[in-house]
Backbone as JSON, one array per atom type, in Angstrom:
{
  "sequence": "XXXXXXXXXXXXXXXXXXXXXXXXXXXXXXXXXXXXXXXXXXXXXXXXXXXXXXXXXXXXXXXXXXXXXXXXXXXXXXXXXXXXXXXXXXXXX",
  "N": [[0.85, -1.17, 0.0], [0.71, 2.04, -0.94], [1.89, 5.54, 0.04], [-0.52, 7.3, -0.86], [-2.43, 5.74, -0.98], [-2.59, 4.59, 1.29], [-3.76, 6.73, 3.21], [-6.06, 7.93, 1.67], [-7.72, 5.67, 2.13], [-8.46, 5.05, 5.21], [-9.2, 7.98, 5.47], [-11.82, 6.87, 4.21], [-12.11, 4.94, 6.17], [-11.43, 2.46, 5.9], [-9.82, -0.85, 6.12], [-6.07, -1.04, 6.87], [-2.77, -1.17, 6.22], [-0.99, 0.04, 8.1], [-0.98, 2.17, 10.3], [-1.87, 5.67, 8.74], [0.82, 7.99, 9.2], [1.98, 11.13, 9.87], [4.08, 14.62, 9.68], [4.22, 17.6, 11.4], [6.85, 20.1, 11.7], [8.68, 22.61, 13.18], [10.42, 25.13, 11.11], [13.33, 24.79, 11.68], [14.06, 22.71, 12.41], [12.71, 20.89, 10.11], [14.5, 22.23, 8.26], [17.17, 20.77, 9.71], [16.59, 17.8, 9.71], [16.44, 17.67, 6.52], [19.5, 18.19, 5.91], [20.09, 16.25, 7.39], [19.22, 13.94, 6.19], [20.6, 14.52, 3.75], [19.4, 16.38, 1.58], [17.83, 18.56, -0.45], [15.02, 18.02, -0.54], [12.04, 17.41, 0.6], [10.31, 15.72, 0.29], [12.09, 13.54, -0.17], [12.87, 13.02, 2.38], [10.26, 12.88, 4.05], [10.47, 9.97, 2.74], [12.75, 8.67, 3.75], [12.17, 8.28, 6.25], [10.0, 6.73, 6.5], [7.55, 8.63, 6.42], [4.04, 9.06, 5.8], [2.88, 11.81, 5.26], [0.87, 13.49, 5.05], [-0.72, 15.93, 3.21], [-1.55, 19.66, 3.42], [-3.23, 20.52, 2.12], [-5.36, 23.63, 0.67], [-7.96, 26.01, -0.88], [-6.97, 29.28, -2.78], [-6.77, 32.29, -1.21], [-9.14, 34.86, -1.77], [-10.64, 37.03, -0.9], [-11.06, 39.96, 0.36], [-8.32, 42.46, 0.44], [-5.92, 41.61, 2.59], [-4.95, 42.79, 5.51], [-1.76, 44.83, 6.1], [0.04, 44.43, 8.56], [3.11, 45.18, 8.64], [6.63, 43.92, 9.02], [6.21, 42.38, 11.85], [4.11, 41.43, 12.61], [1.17, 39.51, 11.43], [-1.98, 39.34, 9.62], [-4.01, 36.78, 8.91], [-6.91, 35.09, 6.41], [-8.99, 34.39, 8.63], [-8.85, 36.61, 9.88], [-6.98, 36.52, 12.22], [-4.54, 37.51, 14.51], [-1.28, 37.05, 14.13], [2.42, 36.66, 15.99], [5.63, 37.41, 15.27], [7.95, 35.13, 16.21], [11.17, 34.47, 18.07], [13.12, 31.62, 18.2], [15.63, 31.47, 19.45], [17.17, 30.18, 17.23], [16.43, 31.54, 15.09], [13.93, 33.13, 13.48], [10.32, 32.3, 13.69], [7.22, 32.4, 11.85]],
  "CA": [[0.0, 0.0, 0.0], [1.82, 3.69, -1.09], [1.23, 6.58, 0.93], [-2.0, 8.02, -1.16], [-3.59, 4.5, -0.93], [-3.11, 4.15, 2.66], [-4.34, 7.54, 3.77], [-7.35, 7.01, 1.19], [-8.21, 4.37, 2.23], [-7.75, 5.56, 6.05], [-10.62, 8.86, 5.13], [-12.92, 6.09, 3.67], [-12.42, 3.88, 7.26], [-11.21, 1.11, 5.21], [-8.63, -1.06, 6.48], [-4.82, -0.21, 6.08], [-1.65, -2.09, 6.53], [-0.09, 0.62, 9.4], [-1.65, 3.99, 10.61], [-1.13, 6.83, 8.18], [2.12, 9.06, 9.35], [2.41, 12.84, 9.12], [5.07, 15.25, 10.38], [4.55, 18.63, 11.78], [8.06, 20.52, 12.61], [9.04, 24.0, 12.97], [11.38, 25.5, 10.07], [14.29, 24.68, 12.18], [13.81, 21.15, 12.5], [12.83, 20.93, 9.1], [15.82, 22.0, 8.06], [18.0, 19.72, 10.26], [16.31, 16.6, 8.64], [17.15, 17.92, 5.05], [20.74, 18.32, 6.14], [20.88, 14.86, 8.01], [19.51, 13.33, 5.01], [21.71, 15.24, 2.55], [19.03, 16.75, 0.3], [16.93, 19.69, -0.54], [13.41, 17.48, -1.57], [11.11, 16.95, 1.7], [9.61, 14.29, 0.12], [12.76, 12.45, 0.14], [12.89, 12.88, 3.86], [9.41, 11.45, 4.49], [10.69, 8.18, 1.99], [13.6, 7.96, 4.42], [11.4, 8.33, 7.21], [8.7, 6.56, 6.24], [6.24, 8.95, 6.29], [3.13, 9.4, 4.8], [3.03, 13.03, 4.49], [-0.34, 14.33, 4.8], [-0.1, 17.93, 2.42], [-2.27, 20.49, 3.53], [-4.25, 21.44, 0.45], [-6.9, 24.01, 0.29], [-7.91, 26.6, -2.44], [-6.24, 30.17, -2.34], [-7.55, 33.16, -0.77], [-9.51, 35.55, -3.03], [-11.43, 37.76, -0.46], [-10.6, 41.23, 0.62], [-7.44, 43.0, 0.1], [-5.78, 41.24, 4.17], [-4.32, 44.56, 6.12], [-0.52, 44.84, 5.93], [0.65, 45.28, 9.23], [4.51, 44.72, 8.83], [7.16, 42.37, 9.26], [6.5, 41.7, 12.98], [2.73, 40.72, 12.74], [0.57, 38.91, 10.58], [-3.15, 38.39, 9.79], [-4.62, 35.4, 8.42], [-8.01, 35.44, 6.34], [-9.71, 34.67, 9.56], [-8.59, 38.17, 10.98], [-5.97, 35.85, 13.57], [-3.18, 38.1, 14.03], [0.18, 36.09, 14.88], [4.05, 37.86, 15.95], [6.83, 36.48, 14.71], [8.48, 34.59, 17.55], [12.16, 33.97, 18.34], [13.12, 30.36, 18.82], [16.78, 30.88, 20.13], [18.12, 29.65, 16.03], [15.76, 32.28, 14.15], [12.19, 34.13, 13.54], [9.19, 31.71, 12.67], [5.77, 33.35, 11.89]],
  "C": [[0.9, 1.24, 0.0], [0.9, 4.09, 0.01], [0.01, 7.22, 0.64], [-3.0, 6.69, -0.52], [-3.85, 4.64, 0.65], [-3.85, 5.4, 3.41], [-5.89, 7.68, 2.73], [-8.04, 6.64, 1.95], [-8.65, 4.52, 4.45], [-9.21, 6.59, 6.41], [-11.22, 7.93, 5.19], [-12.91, 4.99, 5.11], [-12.4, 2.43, 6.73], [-10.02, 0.62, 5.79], [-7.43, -0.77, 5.95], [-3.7, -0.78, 6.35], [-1.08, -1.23, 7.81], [-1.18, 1.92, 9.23], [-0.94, 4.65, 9.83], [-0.15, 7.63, 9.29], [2.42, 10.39, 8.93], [3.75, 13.47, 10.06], [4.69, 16.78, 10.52], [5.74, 19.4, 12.28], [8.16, 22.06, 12.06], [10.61, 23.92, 11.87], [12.8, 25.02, 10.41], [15.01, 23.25, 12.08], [13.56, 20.43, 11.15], [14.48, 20.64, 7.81], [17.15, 20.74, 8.33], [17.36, 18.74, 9.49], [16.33, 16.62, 7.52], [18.25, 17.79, 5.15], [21.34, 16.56, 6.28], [20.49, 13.56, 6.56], [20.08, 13.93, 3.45], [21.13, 15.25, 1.09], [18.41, 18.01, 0.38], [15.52, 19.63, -0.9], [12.64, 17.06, 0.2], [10.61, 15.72, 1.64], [10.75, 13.23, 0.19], [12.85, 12.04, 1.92], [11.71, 11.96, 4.28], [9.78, 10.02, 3.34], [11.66, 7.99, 3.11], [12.59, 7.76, 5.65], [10.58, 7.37, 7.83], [7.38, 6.72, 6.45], [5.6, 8.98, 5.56], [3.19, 10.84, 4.15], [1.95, 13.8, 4.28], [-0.59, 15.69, 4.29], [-1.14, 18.1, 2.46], [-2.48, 21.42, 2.64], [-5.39, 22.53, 1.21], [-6.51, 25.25, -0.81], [-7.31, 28.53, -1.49], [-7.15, 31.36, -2.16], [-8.06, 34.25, -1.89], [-10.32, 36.47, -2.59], [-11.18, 39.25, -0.54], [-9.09, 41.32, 0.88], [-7.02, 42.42, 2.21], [-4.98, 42.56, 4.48], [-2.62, 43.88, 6.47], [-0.32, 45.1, 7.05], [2.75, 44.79, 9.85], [5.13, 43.46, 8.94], [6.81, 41.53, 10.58], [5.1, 40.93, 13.2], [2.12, 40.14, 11.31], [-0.96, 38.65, 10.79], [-3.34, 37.81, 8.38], [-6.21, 36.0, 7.39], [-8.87, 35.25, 7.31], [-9.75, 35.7, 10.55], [-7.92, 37.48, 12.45], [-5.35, 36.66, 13.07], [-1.87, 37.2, 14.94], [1.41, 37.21, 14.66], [4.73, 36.62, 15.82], [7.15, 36.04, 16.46], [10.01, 34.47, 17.56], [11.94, 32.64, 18.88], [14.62, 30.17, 19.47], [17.54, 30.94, 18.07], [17.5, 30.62, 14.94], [14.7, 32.43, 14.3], [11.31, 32.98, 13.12], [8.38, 32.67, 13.06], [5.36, 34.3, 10.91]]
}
């Protein structure tokens, strides 16, 4: 079973040879596992891994013009505003 089939299959509550596998990591961490596997392709990382890889699709925003307020903040189309953060190794956010 590949990784589409088994998460498929997984949605639909159909049996599956192992639990689908995703990875959430901050940019940092990211990084480091590109490095340790000595590439620049993500997807090779989840093959070494063996993750699945669950990619967070949806369609692109097309509403109102979102309000600019600089590098240090950010809003979202749900009007969330997020600040950049320090992690110690660099800025996410």
């Amino acid at each position: 079973m590949n990784r589409f089939e088994r998460v498929m299959a997984a949605i639909d509550r159909q049996p599956v040879d192992r639990f689908p596998a995703d990875i959430w990591c901050v940019q940092e961490v990211r990084d480091r596992l590109l490095d340790h596997c000595g590439t620049d392709d993500w997807m090779h990382v989840l093959d070494a891994l063996d993750i699945d890889g669950i990619i967070n699709l949806r369609p692109p925003y097309i509403g109102p013009a979102l309000p600019d307020l600089g590098e240090e903040y950010k809003c979202d189309e749900w009007g969330f505003v997020t600040r950049r953060q320090c992690h110690g190794t660099g800025f996410r956010g």
